[in-house]
C-alpha positions as CSV (number, residue, x, y, z in Angstrom):
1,X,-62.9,-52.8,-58.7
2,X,-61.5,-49.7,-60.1
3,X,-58.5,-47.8,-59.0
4,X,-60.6,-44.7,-58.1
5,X,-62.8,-47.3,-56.1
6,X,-59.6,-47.9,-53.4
7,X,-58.4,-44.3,-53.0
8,X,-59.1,-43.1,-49.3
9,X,-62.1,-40.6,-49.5
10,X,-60.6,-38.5,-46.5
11,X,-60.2,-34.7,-47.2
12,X,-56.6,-33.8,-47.6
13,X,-55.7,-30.6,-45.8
14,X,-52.5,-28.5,-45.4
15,X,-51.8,-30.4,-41.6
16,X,-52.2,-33.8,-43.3
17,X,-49.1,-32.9,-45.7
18,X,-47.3,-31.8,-42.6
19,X,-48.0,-35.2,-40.9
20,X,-46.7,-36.8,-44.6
21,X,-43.5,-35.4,-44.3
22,X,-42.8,-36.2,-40.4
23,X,-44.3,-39.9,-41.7
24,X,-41.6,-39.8,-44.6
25,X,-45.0,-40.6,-46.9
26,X,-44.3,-38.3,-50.7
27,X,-46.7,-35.6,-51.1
28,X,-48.4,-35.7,-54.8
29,X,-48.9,-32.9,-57.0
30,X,-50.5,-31.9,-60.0
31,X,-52.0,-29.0,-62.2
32,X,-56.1,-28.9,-63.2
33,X,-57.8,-26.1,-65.1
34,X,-61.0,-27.6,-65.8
35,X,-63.5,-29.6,-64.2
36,X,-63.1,-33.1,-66.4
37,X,-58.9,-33.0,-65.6
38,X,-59.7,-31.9,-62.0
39,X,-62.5,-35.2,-61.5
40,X,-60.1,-36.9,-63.1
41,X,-56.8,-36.3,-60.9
42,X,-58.7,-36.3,-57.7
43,X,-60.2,-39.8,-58.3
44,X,-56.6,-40.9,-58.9
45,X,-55.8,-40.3,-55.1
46,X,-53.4,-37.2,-56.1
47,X,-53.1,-35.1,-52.7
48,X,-52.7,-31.8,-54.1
49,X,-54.1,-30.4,-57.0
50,X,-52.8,-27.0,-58.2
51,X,-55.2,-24.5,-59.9
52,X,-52.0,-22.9,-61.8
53,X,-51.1,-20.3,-64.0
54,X,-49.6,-22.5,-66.1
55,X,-53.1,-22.1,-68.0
56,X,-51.8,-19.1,-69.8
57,X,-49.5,-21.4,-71.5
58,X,-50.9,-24.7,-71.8
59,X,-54.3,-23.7,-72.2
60,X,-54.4,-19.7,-73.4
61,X,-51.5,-20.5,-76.0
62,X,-49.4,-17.6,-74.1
63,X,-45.6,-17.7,-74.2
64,X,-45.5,-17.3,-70.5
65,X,-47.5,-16.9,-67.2
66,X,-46.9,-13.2,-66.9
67,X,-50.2,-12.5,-68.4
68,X,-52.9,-14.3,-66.7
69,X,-55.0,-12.2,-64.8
70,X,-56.7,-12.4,-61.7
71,X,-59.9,-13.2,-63.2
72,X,-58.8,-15.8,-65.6
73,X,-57.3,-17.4,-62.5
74,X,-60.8,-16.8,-60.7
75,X,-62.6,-18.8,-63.6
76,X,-59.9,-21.5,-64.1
77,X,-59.9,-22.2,-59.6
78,X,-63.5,-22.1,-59.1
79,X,-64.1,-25.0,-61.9
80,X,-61.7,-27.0,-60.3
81,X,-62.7,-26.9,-56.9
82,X,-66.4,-27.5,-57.8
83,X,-64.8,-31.2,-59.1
84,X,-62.7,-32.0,-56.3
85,X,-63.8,-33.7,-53.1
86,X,-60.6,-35.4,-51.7
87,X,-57.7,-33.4,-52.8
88,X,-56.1,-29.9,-51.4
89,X,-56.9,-27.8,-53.4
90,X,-54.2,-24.6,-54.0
91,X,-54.9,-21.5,-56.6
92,X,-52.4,-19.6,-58.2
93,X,-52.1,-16.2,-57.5
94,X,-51.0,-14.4,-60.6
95,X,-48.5,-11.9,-61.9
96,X,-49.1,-8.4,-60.5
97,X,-52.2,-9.6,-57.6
98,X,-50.3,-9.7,-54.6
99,X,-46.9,-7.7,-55.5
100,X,-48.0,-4.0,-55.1
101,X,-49.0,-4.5,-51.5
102,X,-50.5,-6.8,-48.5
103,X,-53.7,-4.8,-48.7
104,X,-54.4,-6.0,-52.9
105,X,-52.6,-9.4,-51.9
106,X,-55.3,-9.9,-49.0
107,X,-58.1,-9.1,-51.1
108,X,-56.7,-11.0,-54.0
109,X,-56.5,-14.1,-51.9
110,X,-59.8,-13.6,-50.2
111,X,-61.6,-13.9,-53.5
112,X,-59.4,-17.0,-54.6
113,X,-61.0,-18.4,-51.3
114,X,-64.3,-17.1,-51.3
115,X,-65.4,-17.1,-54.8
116,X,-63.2,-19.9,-56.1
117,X,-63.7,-21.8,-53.3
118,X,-59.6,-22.8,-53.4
119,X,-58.1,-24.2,-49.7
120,X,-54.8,-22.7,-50.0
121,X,-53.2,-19.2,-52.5
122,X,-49.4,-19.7,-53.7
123,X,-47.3,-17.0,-54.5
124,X,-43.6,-16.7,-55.6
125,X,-41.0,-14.7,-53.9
126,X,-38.8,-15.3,-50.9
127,X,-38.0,-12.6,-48.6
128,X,-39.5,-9.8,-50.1
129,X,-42.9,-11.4,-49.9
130,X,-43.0,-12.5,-46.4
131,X,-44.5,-9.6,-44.9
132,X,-47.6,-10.6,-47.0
133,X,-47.5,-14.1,-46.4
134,X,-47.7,-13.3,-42.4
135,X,-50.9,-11.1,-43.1
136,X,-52.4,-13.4,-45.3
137,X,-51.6,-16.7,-42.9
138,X,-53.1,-13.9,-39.7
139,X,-56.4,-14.0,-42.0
140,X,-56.7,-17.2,-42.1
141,X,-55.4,-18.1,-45.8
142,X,-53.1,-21.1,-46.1
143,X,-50.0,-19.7,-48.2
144,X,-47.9,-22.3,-50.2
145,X,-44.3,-20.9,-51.3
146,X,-42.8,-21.1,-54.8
147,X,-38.6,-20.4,-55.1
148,X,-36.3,-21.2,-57.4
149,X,-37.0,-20.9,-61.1
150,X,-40.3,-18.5,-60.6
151,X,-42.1,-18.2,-64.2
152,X,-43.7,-14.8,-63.1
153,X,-40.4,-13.4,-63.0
154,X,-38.9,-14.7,-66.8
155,X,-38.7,-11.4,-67.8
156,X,-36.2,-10.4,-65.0
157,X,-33.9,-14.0,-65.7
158,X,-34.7,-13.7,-69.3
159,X,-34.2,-17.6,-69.9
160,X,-35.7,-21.3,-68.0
161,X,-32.4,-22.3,-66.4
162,X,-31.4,-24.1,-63.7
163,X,-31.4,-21.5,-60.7
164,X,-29.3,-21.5,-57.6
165,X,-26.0,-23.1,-59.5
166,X,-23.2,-20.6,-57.4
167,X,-22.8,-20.8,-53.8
168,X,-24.0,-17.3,-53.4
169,X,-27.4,-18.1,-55.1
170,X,-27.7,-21.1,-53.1
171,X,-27.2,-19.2,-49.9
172,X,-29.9,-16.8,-51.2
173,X,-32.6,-20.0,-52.0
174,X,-31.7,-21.1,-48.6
175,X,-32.2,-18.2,-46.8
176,X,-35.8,-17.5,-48.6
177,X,-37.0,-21.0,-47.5
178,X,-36.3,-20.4,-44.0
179,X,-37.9,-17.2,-44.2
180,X,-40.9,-18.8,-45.5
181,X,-41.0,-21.0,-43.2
182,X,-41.0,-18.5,-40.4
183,X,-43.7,-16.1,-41.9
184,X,-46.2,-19.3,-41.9
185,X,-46.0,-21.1,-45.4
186,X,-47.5,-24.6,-45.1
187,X,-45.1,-25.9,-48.0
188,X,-43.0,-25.1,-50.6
189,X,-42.1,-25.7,-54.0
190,X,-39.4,-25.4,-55.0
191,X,-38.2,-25.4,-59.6
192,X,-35.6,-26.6,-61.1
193,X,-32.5,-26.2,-58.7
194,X,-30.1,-28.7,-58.1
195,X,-31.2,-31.9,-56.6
196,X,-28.3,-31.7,-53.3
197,X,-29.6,-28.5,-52.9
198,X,-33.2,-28.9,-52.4
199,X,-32.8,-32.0,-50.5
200,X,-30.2,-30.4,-48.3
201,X,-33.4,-27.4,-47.9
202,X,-36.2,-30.4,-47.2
203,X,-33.8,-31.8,-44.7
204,X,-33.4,-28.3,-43.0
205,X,-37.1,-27.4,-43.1
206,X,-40.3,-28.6,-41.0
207,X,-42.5,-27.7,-43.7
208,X,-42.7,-30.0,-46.8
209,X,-40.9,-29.0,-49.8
210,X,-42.7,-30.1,-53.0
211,X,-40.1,-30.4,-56.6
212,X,-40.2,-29.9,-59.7
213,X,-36.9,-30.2,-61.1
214,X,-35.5,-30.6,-58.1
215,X,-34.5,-34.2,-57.8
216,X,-36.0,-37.2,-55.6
217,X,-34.6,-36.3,-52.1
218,X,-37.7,-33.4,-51.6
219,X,-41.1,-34.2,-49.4
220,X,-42.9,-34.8,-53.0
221,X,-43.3,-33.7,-56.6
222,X,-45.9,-31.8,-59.0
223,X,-46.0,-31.5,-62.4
224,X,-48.0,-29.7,-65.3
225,X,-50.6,-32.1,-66.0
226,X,-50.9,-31.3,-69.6
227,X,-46.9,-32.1,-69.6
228,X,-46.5,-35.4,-67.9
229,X,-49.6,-36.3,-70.3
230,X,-48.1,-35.0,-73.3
231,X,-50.3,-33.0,-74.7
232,X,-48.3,-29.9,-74.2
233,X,-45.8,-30.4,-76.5
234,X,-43.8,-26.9,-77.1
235,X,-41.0,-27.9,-75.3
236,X,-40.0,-31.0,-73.3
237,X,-38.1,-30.0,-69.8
238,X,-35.5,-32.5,-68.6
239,X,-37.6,-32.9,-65.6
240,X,-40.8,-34.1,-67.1
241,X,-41.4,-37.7,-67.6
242,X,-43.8,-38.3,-70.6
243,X,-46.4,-41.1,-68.9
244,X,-48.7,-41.1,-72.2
245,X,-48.7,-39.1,-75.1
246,X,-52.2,-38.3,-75.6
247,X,-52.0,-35.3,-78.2
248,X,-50.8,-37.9,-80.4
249,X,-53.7,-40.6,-79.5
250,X,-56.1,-37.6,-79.6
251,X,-54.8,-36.5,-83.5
252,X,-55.1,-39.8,-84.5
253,X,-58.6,-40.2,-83.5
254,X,-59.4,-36.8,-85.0
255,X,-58.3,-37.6,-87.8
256,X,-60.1,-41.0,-88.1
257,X,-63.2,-39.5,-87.1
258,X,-62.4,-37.0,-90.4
259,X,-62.0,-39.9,-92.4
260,X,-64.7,-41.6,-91.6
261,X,-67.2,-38.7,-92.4
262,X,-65.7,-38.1,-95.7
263,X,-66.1,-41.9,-96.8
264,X,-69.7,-41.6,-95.3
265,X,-68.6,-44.5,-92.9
266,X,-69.8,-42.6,-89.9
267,X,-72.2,-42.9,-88.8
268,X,-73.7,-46.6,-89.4
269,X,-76.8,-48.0,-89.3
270,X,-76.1,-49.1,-86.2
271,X,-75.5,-45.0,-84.8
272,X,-78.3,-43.9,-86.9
273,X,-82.1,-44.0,-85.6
């Protein structure tokens, strides 16, 4: 019997994280852009599968997020969720869909549920975003949060380090969660902050607080796919754990494959008709 073959078929959905965290069980997380990778997760038993932005980098060759648009993110979503039947699935909202105002943020996430068919938006921001996470929980759209190190906003740190380090940053990351939490977030994740921090926020909060970066002691853990399979090699974060190195399986079979032509070894007799 195959692993796939013993994962639970029951649809995951924003309560049944809730009732993980009050149950102590870890919330799993990971990124999908494409149907095959989404298939692929979601037969794994992975309970959350994030349609991210993080295309624009491990996928559009970008630098950073900033430049994904809303109909890349559209396109990338809608592929998923037409793969996934167990797992909740959560889009992205991008860089510049739901900042100006509510009204572009509702209608933003309206299409992310309607046309992508996602089950949840997430955006990044504390305070100043929780006026539009109240309008968009009022219409019905599940909001997942995103604090800490917020990739939309590298332009305004300038670097990838480890946020919330002084004691009045701290106090700020706080605050935001519990603001959040009161405008009607399901969950949050929070990046790269110290580990005694964002355990001391998952201890503080009701709603489940997903890390990356952010040590053991949160409600669960997502990752970049392409990362934790490395096949995103650019750079290797402190928090990701390498469990395969496929770019390098995937070179090596290219270039057999090359080889092989070349000699006129490929194909056989055998792969001929």
């Amino acid at each position: 019997m195959s692993a796939s073959q013993n994962i639970p078929k029951k649809k995951i959905t924003t309560r049944n994280l809730g009732e993980m965290k009050r149950e102590g069980a870890k919330i799993t997380a990971l990124t999908a852009y494409d149907y095959l990778m989404a298939q692929i997760l979601d037969n794994s038993g992975v309970d959350v599968i994030l349609a991210g932005d993080s295309v624009g980098m491990v996928v559009q060759g970008l630098e950073t997020t900033v430049t994904v648009s809303m109909d890349h993110m559209l396109y990338h979503a809608g592929i998923v969720s037409r793969a996934v039947e167990r797992a909740l699935v959560v889009g992205d909202l991008p860089f510049m869909s739901y900042q100006v105002n509510s009204d572009e943020a509702l209608r933003n996430s309206g299409r992310m549920v309607k046309e992508a068919h996602v089950e949840a938006v997430k955006l990044e921001g504390g305070e100043s975003i929780c006026g539009t996470v109240d309008r968009l929980v009022s219409a019905g759209i599940p909001v997942m949060g995103h604090l800490g190190l917020t990739p939309q906003s590298i332009h305004k740190f300038g670097s990838y380090q480890v946020r919330a380090t002084t004691d009045e940053e701290a106090d700020i990351l706080r605050k935001d969660a519990r603001a959040l939490e009161q405008a009607g977030v399901f969950a949050i994740v929070i990046e790269k902050v110290p580990a005694a921090l964002a355990t001391e926020i998952a201890q503080d909060l009701d709603v489940p607080i997903i890390g990356i970066g952010a040590g053991g002691g949160v409600d669960g853990q997502i990752l970049v796919s392409h990362d934790m399979l490395g096949l995103y090699t650019r750079f290797h974060p402190r928090f990701v754990r390498r469990y395969a190195q496929l770019g390098e399986e995937m070179q090596g079979a290219f270039q057999r494959y090359v080889a092989d032509v070349r000699a006129g070894e490929f194909p056989s007799e055998a792969e001929s008709y």
